[in-house]
KEKE-3310 file (N, C-alpha, C; in steps of 0.2 Angstrom, whole numbers, plus 5000, padded with zeros to 4 digits):
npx = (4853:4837:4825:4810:4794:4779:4764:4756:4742:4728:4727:4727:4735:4746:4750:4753:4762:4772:4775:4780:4790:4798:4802:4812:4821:4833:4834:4823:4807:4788:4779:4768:4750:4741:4724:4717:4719:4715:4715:4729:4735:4730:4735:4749:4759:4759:4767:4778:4788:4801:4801:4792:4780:4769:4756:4750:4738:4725:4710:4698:4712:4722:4737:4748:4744:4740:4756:4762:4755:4762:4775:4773:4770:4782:4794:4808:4806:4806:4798:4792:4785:4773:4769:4761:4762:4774:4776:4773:4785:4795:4783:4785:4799:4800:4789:4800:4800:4808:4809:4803:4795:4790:4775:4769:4777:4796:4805:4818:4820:4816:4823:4836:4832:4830:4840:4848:4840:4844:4856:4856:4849:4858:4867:4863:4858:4872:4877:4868:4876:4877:4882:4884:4889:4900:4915:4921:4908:4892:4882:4873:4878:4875:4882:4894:4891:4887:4869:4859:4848:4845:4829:4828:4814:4815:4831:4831:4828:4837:4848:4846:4847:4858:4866:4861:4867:4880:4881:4877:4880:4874:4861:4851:4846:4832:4826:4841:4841:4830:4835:4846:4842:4829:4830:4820:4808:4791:4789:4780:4778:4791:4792:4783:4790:4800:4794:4789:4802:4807:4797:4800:4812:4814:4804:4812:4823:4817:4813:4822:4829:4837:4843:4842:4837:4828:4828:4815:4813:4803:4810:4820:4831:4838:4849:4849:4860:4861:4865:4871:4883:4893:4906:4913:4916:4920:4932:4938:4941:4947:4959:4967:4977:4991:5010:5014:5015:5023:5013:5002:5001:4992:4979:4980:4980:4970:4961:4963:4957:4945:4946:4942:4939:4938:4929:4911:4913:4908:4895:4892:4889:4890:4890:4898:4913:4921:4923:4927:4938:4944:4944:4953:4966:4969:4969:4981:4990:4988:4993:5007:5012:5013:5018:5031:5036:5035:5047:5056:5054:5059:5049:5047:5039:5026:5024:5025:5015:5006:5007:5007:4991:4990:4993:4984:4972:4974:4980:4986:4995:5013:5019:5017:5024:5037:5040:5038:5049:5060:5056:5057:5070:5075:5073:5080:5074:5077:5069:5054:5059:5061:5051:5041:5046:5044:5031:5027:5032:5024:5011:5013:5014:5003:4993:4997:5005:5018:5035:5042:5046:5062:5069:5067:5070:5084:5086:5082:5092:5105:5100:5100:5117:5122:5118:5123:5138:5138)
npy = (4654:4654:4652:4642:4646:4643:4647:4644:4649:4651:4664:4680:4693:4687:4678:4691:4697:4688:4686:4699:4699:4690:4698:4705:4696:4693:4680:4671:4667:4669:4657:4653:4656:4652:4651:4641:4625:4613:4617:4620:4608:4602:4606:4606:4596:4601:4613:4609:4619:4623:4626:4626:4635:4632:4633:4628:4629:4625:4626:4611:4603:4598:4607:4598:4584:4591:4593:4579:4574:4582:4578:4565:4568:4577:4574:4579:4592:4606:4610:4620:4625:4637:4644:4648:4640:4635:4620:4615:4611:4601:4589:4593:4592:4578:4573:4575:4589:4604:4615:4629:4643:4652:4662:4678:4685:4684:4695:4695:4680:4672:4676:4669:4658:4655:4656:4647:4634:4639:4635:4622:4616:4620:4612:4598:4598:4599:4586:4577:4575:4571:4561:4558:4543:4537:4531:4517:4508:4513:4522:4529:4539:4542:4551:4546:4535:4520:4520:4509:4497:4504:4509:4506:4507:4500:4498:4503:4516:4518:4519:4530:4543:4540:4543:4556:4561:4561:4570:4583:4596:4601:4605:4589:4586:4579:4571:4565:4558:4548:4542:4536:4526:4521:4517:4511:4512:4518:4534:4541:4531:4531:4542:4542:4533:4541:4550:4543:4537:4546:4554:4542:4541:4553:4551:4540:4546:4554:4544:4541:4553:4561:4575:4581:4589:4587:4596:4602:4606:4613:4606:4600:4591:4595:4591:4596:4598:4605:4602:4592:4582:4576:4563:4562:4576:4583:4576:4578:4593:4595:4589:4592:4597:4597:4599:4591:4598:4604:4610:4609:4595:4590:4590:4584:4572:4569:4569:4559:4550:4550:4542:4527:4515:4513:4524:4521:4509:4495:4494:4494:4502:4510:4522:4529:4526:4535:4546:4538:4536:4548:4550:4542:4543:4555:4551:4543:4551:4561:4552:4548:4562:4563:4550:4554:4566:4560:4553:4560:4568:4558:4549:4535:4524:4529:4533:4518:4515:4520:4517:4505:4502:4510:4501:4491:4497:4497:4485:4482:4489:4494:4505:4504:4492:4494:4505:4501:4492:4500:4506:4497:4495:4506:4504:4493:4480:4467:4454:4459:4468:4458:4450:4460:4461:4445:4447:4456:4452:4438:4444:4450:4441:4432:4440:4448:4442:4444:4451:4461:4477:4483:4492:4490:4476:4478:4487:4477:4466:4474:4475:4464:4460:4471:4465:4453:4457:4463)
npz = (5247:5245:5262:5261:5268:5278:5288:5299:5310:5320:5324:5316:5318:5324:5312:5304:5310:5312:5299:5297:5302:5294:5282:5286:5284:5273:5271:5269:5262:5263:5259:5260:5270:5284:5291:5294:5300:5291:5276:5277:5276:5267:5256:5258:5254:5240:5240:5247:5259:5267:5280:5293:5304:5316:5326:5340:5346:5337:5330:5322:5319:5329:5333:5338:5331:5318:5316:5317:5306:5295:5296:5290:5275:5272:5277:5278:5281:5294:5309:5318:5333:5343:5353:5368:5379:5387:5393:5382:5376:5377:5373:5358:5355:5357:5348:5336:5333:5328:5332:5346:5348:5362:5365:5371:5354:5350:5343:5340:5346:5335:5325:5328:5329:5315:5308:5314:5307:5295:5294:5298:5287:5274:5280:5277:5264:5261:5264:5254:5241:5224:5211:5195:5183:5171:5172:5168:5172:5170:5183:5196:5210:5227:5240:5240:5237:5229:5220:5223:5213:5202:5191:5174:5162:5148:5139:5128:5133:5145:5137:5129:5139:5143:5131:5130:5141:5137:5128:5136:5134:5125:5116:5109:5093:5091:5078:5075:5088:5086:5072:5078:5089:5085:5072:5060:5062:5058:5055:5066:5076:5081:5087:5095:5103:5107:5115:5124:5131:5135:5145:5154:5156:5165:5174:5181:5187:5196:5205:5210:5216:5208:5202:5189:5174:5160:5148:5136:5119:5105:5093:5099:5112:5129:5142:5158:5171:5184:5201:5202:5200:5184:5183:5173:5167:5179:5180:5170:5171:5181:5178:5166:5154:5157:5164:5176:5195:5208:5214:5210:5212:5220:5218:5206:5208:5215:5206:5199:5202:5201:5187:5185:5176:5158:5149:5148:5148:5150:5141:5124:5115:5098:5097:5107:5106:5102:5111:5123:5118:5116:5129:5134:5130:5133:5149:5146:5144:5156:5166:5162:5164:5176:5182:5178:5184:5198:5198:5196:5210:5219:5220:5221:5222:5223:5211:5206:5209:5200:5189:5189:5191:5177:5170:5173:5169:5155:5150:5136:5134:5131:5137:5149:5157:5152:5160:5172:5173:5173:5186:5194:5196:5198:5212:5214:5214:5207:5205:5200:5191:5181:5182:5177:5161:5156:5157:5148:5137:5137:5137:5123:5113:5116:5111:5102:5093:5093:5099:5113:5108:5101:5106:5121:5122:5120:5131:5143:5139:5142:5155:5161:5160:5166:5180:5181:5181:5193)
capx = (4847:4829:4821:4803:4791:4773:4765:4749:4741:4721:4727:4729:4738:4753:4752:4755:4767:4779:4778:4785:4801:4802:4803:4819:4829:4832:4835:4817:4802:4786:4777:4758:4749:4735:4724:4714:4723:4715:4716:4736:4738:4729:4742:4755:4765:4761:4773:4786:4790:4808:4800:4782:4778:4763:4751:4749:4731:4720:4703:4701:4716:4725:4745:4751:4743:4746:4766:4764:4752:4766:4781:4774:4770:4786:4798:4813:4804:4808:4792:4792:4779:4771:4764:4757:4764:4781:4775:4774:4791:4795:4782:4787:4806:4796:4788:4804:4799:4814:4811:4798:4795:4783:4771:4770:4784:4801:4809:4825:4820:4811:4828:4840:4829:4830:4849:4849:4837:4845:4863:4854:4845:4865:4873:4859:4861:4880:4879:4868:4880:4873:4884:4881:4895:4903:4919:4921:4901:4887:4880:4874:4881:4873:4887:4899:4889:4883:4861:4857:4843:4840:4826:4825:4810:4819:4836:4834:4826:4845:4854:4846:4848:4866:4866:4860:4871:4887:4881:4874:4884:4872:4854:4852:4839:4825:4828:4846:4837:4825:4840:4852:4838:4821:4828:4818:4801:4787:4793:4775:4780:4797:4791:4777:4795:4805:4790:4787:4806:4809:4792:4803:4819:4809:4801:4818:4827:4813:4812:4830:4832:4843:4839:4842:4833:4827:4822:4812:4810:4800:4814:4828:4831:4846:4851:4850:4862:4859:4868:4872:4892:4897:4912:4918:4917:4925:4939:4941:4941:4951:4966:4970:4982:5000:5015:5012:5021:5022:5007:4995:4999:4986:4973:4979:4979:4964:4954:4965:4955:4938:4945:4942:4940:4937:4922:4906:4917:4903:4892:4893:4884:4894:4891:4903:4919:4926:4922:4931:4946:4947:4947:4960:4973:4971:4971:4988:4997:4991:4998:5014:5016:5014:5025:5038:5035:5034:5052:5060:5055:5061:5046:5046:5033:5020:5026:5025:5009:5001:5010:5001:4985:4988:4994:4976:4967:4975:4985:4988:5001:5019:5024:5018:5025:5043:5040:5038:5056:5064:5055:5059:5076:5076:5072:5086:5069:5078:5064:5050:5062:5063:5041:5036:5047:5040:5024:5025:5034:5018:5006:5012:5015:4996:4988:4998:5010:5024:5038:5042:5049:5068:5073:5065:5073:5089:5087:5081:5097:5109:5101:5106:5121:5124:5116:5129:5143:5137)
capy = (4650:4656:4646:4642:4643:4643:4649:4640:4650:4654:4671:4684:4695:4682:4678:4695:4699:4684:4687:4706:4699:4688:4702:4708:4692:4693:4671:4668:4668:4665:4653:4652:4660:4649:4652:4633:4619:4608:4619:4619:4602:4598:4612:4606:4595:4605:4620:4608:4621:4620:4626:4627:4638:4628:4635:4622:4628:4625:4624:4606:4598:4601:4607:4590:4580:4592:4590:4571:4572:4587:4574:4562:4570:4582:4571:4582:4598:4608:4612:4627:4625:4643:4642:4651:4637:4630:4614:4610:4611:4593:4587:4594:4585:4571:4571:4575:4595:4607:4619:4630:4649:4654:4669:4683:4680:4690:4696:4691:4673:4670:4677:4666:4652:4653:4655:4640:4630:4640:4631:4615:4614:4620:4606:4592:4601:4599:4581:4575:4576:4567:4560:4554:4542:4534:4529:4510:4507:4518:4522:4534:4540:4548:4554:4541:4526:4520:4522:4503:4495:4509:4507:4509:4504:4498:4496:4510:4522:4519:4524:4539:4544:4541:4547:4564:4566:4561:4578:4589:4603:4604:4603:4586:4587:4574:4568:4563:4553:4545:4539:4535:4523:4518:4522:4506:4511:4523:4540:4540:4527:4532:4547:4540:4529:4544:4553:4538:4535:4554:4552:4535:4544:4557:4547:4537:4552:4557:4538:4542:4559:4564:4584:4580:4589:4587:4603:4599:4612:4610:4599:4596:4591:4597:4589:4602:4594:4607:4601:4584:4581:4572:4562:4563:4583:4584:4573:4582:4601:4596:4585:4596:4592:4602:4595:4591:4603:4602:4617:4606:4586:4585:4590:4577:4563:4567:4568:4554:4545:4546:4537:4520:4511:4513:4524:4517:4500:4489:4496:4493:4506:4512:4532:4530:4527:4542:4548:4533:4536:4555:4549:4537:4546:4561:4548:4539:4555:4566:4547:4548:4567:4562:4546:4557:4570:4557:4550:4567:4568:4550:4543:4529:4519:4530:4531:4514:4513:4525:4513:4498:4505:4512:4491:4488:4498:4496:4480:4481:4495:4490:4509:4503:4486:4495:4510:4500:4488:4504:4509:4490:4494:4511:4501:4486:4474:4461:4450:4460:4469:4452:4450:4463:4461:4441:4446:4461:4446:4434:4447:4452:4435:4430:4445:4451:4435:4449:4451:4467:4483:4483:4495:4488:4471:4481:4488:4471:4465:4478:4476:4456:4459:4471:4461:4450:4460:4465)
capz = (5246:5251:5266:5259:5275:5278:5294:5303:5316:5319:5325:5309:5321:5324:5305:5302:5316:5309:5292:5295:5305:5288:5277:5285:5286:5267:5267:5271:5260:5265:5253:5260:5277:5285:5297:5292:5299:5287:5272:5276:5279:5258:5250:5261:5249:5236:5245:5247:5262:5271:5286:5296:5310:5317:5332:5344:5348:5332:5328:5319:5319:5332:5331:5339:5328:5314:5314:5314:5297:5293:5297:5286:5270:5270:5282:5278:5282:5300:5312:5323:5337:5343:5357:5374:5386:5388:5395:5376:5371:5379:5369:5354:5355:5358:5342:5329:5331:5326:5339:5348:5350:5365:5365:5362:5346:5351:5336:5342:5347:5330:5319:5331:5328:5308:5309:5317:5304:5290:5294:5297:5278:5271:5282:5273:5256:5258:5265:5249:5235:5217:5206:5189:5182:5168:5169:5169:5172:5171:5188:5200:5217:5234:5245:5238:5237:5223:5222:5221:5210:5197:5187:5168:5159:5142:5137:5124:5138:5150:5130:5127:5145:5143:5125:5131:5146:5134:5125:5141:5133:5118:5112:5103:5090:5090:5073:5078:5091:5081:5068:5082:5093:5081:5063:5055:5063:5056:5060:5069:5079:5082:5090:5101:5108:5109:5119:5130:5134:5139:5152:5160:5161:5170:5181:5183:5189:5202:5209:5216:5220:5207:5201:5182:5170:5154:5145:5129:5115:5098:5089:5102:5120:5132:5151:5163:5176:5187:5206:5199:5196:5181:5183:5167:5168:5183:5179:5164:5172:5187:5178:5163:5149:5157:5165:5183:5198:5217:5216:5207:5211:5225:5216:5201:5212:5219:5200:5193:5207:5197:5182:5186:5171:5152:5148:5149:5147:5151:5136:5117:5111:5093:5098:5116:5103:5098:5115:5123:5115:5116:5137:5136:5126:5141:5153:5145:5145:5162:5171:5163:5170:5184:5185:5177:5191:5203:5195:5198:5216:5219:5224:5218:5227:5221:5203:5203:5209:5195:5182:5189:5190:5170:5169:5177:5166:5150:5147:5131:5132:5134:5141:5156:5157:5154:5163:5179:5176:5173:5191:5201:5194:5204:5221:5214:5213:5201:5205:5199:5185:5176:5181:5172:5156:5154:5157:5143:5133:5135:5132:5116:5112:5115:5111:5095:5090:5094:5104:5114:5105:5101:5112:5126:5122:5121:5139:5147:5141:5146:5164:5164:5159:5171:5184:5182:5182:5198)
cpx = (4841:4827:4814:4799:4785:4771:4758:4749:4732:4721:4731:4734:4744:4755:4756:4762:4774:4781:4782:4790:4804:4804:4809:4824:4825:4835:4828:4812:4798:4779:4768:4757:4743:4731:4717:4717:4724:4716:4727:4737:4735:4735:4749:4763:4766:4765:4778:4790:4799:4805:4793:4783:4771:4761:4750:4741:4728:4716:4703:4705:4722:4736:4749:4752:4742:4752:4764:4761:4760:4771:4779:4771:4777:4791:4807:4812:4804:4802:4794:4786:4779:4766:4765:4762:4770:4781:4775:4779:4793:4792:4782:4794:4804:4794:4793:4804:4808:4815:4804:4799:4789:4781:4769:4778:4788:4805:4816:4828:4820:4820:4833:4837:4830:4836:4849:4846:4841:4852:4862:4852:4854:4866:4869:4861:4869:4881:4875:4872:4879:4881:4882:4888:4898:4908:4917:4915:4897:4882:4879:4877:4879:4876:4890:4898:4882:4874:4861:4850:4839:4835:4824:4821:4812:4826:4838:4832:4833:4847:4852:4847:4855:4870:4867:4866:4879:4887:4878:4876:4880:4864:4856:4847:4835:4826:4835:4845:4835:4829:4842:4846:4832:4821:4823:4810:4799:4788:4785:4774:4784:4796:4788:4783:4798:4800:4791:4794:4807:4803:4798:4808:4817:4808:4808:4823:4824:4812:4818:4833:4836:4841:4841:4838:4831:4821:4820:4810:4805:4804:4821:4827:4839:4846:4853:4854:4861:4863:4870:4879:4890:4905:4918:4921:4920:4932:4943:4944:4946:4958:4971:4977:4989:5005:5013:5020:5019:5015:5002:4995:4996:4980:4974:4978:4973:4957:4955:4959:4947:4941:4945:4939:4939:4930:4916:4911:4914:4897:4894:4891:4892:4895:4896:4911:4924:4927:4927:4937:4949:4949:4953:4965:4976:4972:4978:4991:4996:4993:5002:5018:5017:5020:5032:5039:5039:5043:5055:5059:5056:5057:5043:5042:5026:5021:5025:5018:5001:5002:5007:4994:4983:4988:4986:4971:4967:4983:4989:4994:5008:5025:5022:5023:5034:5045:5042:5045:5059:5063:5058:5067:5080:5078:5074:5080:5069:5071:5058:5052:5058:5054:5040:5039:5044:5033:5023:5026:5028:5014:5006:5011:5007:4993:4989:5004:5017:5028:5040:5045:5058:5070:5072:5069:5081:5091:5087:5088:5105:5108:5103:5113:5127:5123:5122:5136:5143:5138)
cpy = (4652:4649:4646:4641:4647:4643:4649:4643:4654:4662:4676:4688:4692:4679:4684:4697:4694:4685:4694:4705:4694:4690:4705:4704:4690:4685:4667:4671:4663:4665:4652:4653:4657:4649:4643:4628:4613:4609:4618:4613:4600:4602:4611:4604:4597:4610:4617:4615:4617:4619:4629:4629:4637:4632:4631:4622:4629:4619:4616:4602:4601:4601:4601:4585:4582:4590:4584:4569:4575:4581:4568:4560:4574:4579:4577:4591:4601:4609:4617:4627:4633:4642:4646:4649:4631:4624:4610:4609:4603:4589:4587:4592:4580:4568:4572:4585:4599:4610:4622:4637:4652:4662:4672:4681:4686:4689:4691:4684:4670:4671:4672:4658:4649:4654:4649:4634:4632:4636:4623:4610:4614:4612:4600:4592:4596:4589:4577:4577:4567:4566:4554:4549:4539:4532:4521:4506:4512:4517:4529:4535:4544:4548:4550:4534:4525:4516:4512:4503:4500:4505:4507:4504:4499:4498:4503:4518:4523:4522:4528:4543:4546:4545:4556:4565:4566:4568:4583:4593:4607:4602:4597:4586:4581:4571:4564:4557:4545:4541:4534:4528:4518:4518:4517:4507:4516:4527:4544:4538:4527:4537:4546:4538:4534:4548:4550:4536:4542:4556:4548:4538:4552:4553:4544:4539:4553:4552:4539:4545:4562:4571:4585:4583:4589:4593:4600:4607:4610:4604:4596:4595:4591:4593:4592:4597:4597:4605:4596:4585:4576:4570:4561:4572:4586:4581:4578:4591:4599:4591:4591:4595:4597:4597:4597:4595:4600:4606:4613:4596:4585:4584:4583:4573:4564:4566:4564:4546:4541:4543:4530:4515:4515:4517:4522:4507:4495:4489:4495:4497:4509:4520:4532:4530:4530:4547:4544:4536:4542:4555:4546:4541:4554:4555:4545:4544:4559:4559:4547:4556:4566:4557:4550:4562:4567:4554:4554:4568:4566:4547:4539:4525:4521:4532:4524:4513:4517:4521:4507:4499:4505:4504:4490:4490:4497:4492:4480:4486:4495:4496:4507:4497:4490:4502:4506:4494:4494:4504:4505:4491:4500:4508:4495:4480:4470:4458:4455:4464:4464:4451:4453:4462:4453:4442:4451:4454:4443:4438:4448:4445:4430:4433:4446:4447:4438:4449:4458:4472:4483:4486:4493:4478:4473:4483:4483:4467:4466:4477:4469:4457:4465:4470:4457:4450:4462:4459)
cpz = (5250:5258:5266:5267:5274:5287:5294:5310:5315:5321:5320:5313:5322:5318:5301:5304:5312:5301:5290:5298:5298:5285:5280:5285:5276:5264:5267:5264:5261:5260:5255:5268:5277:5293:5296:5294:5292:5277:5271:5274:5269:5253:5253:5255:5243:5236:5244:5253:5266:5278:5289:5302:5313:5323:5336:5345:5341:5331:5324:5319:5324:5331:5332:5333:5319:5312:5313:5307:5294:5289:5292:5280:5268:5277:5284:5279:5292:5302:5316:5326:5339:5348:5362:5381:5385:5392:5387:5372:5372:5373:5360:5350:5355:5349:5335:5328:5331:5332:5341:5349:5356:5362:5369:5360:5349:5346:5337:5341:5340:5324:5321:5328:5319:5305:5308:5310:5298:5289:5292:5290:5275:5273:5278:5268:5256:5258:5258:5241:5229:5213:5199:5185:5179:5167:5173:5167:5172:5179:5191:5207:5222:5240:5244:5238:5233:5226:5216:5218:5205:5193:5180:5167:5153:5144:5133:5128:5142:5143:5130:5132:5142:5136:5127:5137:5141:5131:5128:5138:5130:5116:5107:5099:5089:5083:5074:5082:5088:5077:5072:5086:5089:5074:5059:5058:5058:5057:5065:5075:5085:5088:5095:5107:5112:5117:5126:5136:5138:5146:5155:5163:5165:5177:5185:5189:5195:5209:5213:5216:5216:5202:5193:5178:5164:5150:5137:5127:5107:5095:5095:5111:5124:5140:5152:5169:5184:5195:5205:5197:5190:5182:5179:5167:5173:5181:5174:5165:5177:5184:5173:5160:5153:5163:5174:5189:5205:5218:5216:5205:5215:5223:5209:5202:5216:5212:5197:5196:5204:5191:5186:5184:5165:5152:5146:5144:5147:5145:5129:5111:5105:5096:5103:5110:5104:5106:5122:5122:5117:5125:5138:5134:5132:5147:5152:5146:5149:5167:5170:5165:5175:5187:5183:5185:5195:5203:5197:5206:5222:5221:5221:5218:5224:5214:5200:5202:5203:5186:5183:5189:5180:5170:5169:5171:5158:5148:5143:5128:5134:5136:5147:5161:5158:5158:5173:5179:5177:5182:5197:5199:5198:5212:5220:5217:5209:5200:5198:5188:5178:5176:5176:5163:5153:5154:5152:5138:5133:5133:5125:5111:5109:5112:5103:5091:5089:5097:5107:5110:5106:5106:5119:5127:5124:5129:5144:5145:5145:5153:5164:5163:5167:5180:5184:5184:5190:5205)
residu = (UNK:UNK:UNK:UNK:UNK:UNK:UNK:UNK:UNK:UNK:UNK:UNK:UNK:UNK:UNK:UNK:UNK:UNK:UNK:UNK:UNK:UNK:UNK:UNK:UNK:UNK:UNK:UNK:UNK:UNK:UNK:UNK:UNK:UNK:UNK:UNK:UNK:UNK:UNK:UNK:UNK:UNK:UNK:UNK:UNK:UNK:UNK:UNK:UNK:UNK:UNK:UNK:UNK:UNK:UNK:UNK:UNK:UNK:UNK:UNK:UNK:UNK:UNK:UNK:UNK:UNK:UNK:UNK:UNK:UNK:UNK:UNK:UNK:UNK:UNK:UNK:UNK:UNK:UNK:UNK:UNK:UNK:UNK:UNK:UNK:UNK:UNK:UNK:UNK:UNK:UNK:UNK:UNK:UNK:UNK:UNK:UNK:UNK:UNK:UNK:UNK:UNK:UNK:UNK:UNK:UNK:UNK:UNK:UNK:UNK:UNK:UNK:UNK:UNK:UNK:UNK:UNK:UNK:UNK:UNK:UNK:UNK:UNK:UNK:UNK:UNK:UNK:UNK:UNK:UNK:UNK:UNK:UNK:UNK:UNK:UNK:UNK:UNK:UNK:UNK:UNK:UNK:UNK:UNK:UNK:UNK:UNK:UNK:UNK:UNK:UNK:UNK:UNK:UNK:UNK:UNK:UNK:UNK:UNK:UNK:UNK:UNK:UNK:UNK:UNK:UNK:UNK:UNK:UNK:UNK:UNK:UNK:UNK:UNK:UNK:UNK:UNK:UNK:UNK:UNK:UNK:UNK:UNK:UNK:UNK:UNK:UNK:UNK:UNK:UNK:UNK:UNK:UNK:UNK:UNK:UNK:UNK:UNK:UNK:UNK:UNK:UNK:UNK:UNK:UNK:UNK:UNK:UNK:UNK:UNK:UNK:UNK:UNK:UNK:UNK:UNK:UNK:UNK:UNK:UNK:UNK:UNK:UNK:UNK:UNK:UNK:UNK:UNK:UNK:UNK:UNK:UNK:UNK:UNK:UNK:UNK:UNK:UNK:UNK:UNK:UNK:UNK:UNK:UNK:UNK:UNK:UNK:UNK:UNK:UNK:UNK:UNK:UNK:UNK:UNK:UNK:UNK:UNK:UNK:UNK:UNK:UNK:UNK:UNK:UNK:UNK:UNK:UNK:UNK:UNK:UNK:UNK:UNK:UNK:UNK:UNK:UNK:UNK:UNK:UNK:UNK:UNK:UNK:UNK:UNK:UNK:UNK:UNK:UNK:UNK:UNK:UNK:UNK:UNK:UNK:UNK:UNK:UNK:UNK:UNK:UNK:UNK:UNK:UNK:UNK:UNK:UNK:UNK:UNK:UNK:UNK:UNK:UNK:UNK:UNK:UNK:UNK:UNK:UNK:UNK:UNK:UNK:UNK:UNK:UNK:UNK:UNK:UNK:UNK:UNK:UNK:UNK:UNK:UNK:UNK:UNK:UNK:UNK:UNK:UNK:UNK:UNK:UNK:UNK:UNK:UNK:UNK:UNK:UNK:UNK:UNK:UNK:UNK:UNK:UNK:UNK:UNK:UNK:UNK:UNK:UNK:UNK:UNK:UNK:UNK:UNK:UNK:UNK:UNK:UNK:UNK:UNK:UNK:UNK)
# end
């Protein structure tokens, strides 16, 4: 990653001088040279700079007072004081400044120095990690906690947002849209909304930080996700349909950890369905490799715990309900045995006026029986 920097100094000589030790540290590029304070300070946030090399003594606005305008247009930006007299490096800590190089500029100093700044931008970088997230609810996430009070404009501005990201993969085409959101308006009209709503989800994206982007071509529009996780596409890359091993169960049980819940579960939009479904049926069967795994390496405890969680997420399923007497039956848990088989029993009862699957009634006998025996 370049480190974008610009460098404020009334002396062309020290401008020049710094920008030829930049050209051999090949992480730096330098994005604007001013010898104006006041000229810098109106193109500053247009730069967007990582890093500013300020003079202390300048004409106009002085460097001090400088950095504090600096600090509070471009709060996240490093400041590099340059200066004659080490009595100002003090003051320079004082004010929030990165660091200081006195004069004359020693190459040495100046490259040690951008090391330094260069690790410190990485380490922010790594510590903002974006996610975008649809399992259970639709939400975003900024270093694992969820980004309160988003703001959509509409109702159909948050769908087409979520629309587009269920198909990042691929250009949707504007017509599609148009159907899919406004089909009963004017196609006039329809259009004016669709324009309007892809401004909002723009702005949306930019109110909280999140690096999304929507590329627009004549008929279609694609989401650039760009450093942004998706939590469906990581789940999906990192769990993988095959039979779970010792080599590859840390990493399942660390992706099974992003399902948590039903795909957009809280949503009723008709287009989530088939998408929906195609989650569950992977998520119903890399859980049971695992509990079987987990069966085979006798650990019981956490086999269970991946059969009450499926229980948790999908009641209606009665391999989990006998998956887990088999399991209380491993750890001689009578008690809980005999729990989950009335509680598959009421369910079906209420839910589908049914009672459990033969074989399963078959089993729940044989174990009272040999309960008794016992």
């Amino acid at each position: 990653m370049l480190i974008r920097t610009i460098i404020i100094d009334d002396e062309l000589l020290s401008i020049q001088y710094l920008a030829t030790i930049f050209k051999e540290l090949d992480f730096v590029k330098v994005v604007g040279k001013y010898t104006n304070s006041v000229t810098a300070l109106d193109e500053m946030e247009k730069l967007n700079p990582d890093v500013i090399f300020l003079d202390i003594h300048m004409p106009e606005i002085s460097g001090i007072e400088l950095s504090i305008k600096a600090k509070e247009i471009l709060p996240k930006s490093n400041i590099i004081f340059v200066t004659a007299h080490e009595h100002y490096a003090l003051k320079a800590f004082e004010i929030g400044v990165t660091d200081f190089i006195e004069k004359p500029i020693n190459k040495n100093r100046v490259q040690q120095v951008m090391e330094k700044v260069s690790q410190k931008i990485d380490c922010s970088h790594k510590q903002d990690e974006y996610y975008v997230c649809s399992f259970k609810h639709f939400h975003f996430k900024k270093n694992g906690q969820i980004i309160q009070d988003v703001k959509w404009r509409t109702a159909k501005v948050r769908e087409l947002f979520i629309y587009l990201l269920q198909n990042y993969k691929e250009s949707v085409h504007k017509d599609v849209l148009i159907e899919l959101l406004w089909p009963n308006l004017k196609l006039k009209n329809a259009y004016e909304n669709l324009y309007s709503a892809i401004y909002y989800i723009r702005k949306t994206l930019k109110n909280i930080g999140v690096n999304i982007e929507i590329i627009s071509t004549e008929n279609c529009y694609k989401l650039r996700l760009n450093n942004v996780k998706y939590d469906v596409d990581e789940w999906e890359k990192g769990i993988k349909l095959e039979k779970v091993s010792e080599k590859n169960y840390k990493n399942c049980e660390e992706m099974m950890e992003l399902y948590t819940g039903n795909y957009l579960e809280g949503d009723t939009y008709v287009w989530k369905e088939n998408e929906q479904e195609r989650l569950r049926v992977m998520y119903i069967a890399k859980t049971k490799f695992i509990i079987d795994y987990l069966i085979k390496q006798k650990n019981y405890t956490q086999a269970t715990l991946h059969a009450l969680h499926l229980q948790k997420v999908y009641p209606y399923i009665d391999y989990s309900y006998f998956k887990l007497m088999k399991l209380y039956d491993y750890q001689n848990d009578m008690y809980n045995v005999e729990a989950q088989y009335n509680k598959l029993k009421n369910m079906l009862i209420n839910e589908f006026d049914t009672l459990p699957h033969e074989s399963i009634r078959k089993w729940y006998q044989r174990w009272i029986k040999n309960q008794l025996i016992m």
